[in-house]
C-alpha angles and dihedrals in degrees: 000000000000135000145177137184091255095050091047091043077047098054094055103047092123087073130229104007127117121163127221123258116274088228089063099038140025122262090279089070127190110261115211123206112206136235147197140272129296145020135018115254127251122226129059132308116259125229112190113182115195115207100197120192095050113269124225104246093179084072107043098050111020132200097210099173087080084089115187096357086073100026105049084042087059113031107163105020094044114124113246114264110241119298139070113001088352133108130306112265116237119170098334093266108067133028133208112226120256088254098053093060095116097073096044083089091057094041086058089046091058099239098096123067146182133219110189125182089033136120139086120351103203104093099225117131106211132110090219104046096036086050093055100038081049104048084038086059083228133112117231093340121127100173103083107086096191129063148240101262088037091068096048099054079047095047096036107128088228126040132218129218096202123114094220094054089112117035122184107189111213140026098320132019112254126259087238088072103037103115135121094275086097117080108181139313151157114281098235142358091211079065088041095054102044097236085294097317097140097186092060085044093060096046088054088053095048096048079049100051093046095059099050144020101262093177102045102017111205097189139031096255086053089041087054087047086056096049090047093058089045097057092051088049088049093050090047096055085047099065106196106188082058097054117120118194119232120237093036080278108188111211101189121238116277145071087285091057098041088047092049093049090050092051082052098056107046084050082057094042093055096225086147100262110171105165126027122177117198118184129211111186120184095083089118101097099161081152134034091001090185097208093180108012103021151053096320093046097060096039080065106047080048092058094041093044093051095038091059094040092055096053090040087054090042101047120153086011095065082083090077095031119080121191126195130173120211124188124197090236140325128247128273114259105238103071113228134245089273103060087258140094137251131229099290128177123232120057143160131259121212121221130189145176125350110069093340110151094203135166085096157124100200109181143114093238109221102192127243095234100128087245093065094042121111103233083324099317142094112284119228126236103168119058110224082237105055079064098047085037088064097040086049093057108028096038109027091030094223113138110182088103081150099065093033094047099029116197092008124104096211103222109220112244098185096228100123126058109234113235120261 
C-alpha cells in the first residue's frame, strides 16, 4: 500500500470525520468530528437527539383535554384519553402516550420535561429544507453552510484537544455540527482498520508513521496523523463489545440503543466529549400510522426505552448531561384517508437531565379549534431555538446566542436551571 501527504490531505478532504472500528461497533459506525488545542469545557454534555421523519407530537404527548376538537379530527390514529389501556395522566391536561411509560418515572422525579407547541418556525414542508433550516438554527434561510451546534464548539469561551470532543452517532455527522471546529481526518477507521484484517492495519500505520512525526507532530497534517492513532487507541482500550451498563440499564435492540450506550460510555470514560448527536428516522407515518399497535407505537417505545436506559446508565452522572430531542416538524391534526398523518407544523421537544426542570408540561397552548390552527396544523409558540438557546447558555455556558443562533433574539422560557 502506498501513500503519500497529498493522498492522505486528499482523503480527508471532507474535514474532521473519522468513523469508529468495526471491531468495536456495528456497520453504522460513530463519526467524530475534531477539535483544537487545550482544556476541557465546563459546562454539561449535550445529548441532541434528531427525530427525522417528523413525529407526531400530538400523539406522544396528548392534550386530551381538547376533547372533540382532537378526537373527531382523528378518529382512528388518536391516542386513548386517560384510563384503561389509554394514555399516562400528567397534569390533567396532557397525557404521555402508553409507550412512553418508561420515562413517567423520570417525569415525577423532575428530570424529564416536556416543550409542546414548539418547533420550526419556517412553514416549509419539506423533510429536506425544515432539517437544514433546523440544524442551521435559522428559519427559511439557505445561505448559512455551518450549523447550530457547530457555532457553538467555534464560539465556546474554552477549547478542547480531544478528538471526541464532537461525536456524531451514526453514518454521517449531523448538519448541526458541520463548522469549521474540524481540521482534517480519515474518513473512516472501519476503513482504517481493514474490517479486522490486522496485517493490513500495521502496514497503514507504518505508511502513516513514516510521512509524518506522529509522536512529536511538527505540522498540522502530522498533528491530525497523531490524533488519528490516538482515537483508535482510545477506541481499543474502550472495548466496547465488553461494556456493561450500570443500573441494569436496558438499551433496546437496534442502531438508536446502541448509539445511545456508546455516548454513555465515552462520558464515563472522560475522553472530553461535549456534544453528541443520535439520530432515530421512521417518524413519517402518512399511512397506518399505528398510533397504538403499529409503527408509531414502537418508534416510541424505542425512543423511551433508550431514553431511560441511558439515564439509568448514566446516574449520578445525568447532573452534568443534558439530553434534548428536536423533529423537523409535527402532523397535521386532521388525520388523512389512509389511517396516517400528513406533514403538520407545531410539535414538542423532549428535555432530560442537566438542569431540566421537568415534571412539566411547559407550552403556550395555542388550542386545536379550527379557528386557532395554523392551515390546518398546530401553531407554534415556542421557537425550537429559544430551547436550545437555554440549555446553550445555562448549561454549555456558552453566551454568544447571537453568532449560534444569527438574526434571532433567542426569548428566555425558564425551563432550564442555569450552572452554577
Amino acid at each position: 500500500m502506498t501513500f503519500s501527504r497529498r493522498n492522505f490531505l486528499k482523503s480527508g478532504a471532507a474535514l474532521g470525520v473519522v468513523g469508529a472500528s468495526q471491531s468495536l461497533f456495528p456497520s453504522w459506525m460513530p463519526q467524530l468530528a475534531f477539535a483544537s488545542e487545550a482544556r476541557q469545557a465546563p459546562g454539561d454534555v449535550l445529548v441532541c437527539i434528531f427525530l427525522r421523519g417528523g413525529i407526531d407530537g400530538l400523539s406522544a404527548v396528548v392534550p386530551y383535554f381538547e376533547g372533540s376538537s382532537l378526537y373527531d379530527a382523528r378518529p382512528t390514529v388518536a391516542t386513548p384519553e386517560p384510563g384503561s389501556g389509554g394514555s399516562i395522566d400528567l397534569d390533567g391536561r396532557f397525557a404521555l402516550h402508553p409507550a412512553m411509560a418508561p420515562l413517567k418515572e423520570l417525569y415525577d422525579d423532575g428530570t424529564f420535561g416536556i416543550v409542546h407547541a414548539t418547533g420550526l418556525t419556517d412553514s416549509s414542508r419539506s423533510h429536506f429544507d425544515a432539517m437544514r433550516f433546523m440544524e442551521a438554527g435559522l428559519s427559511g434561510d439557505k445561505g448559512l453552510e455551518t450549523g447550530w451546534l457547530g457555532r457553538h464548539l467555534k464560539t465556546a469561551a474554552w477549547e478542547n484537544n480531544s478528538p471526541f470532543r464532537a461525536v456524531g452517532m451514526g453514518t454521517m455527522v449531523a448538519q448541526s455540527l458541520r463548522g469549521p471546529v474540524s481540521p482534517l481526518a480519515i474518513k473512516s477507521i472501519a476503513d482504517f482498520h481493514f474490517k479486522g484484517r490486522k496485517t493490513e492495519l500495521r502496514a497503514l500505520q507504518e505508511s502513516l508513521a513514516s510521512l509524518y512525526a506522529i509522536d512529536a507532530p511538527a505540522d498540522p497534517l502530522g498533528t491530525q496523523a497523531s490524533m488519528v492513532f490516538e482515537t483508535v487507541e482510545i477506541l481499543r482500550e474502550l472495548k466496547a463489545q465488553d461494556y456493561v451498563p450500570a443500573g441494569e440499564a436496558s438499551y433496546p435492540e437496534g442502531e438508536f440503543g446502541m448509539g445511545l450506550k456508546q455516548v454513555a460510555q465515552l462520558i464515563k470514560a472522560g475522553v472530553g466529549l461535549e456534544v453528541a448527536c443520535v439520530d432515530l428516522g421512521g417518524w413519517d407515518t402518512h399511512e397506518g400510522q399505528g398510533t397504538v399497535d403499529g409503527e408509531f407505537n414502537a418508534l416510541l417505545d424505542e425512543l423511551s426505552r433508550g431514553l431511560h436506559a441511558f439515564y439509568t446508565d448514566l446516574s449520578d452522572r445525568m447532573s452534568d448531561v443534558s439530553v434534548v430531542t428536536m423533529s423537523e416538524f409535527g402532523r397535521r391534526v386532521k388525520e388523512n384517508g389512509s389511517a396516517g398523518t400528513d406533514h403538520g407544523y407545531g410539535n414538542v421537544m423532549f428535555l432530560m437531565g442537566g438542569g431540566t426542570k421537568g415534571g412539566q408540561v411547559f407550552t403556550k397552548w395555542p388550542g386545536l379549534n379550527p379557528d386557532v390552527l395554523v392551515d390546518g396544523d398546530l401553531a407554534i409558540t415556542t421557537d425550537y431555538r429559544d430551547v436550545l438557546a437555554e440549555v446553550v447558555r445555562g448549561r454549555l455556558k456558552n453566551d454568544a446566542l447571537g453568532e449560534i443562533f444569527p438574526r434571532y433574539e433567542a426569548k428566555p422560557i425558564g425551563f432550564v436551571e442555569a450552572r452554577g
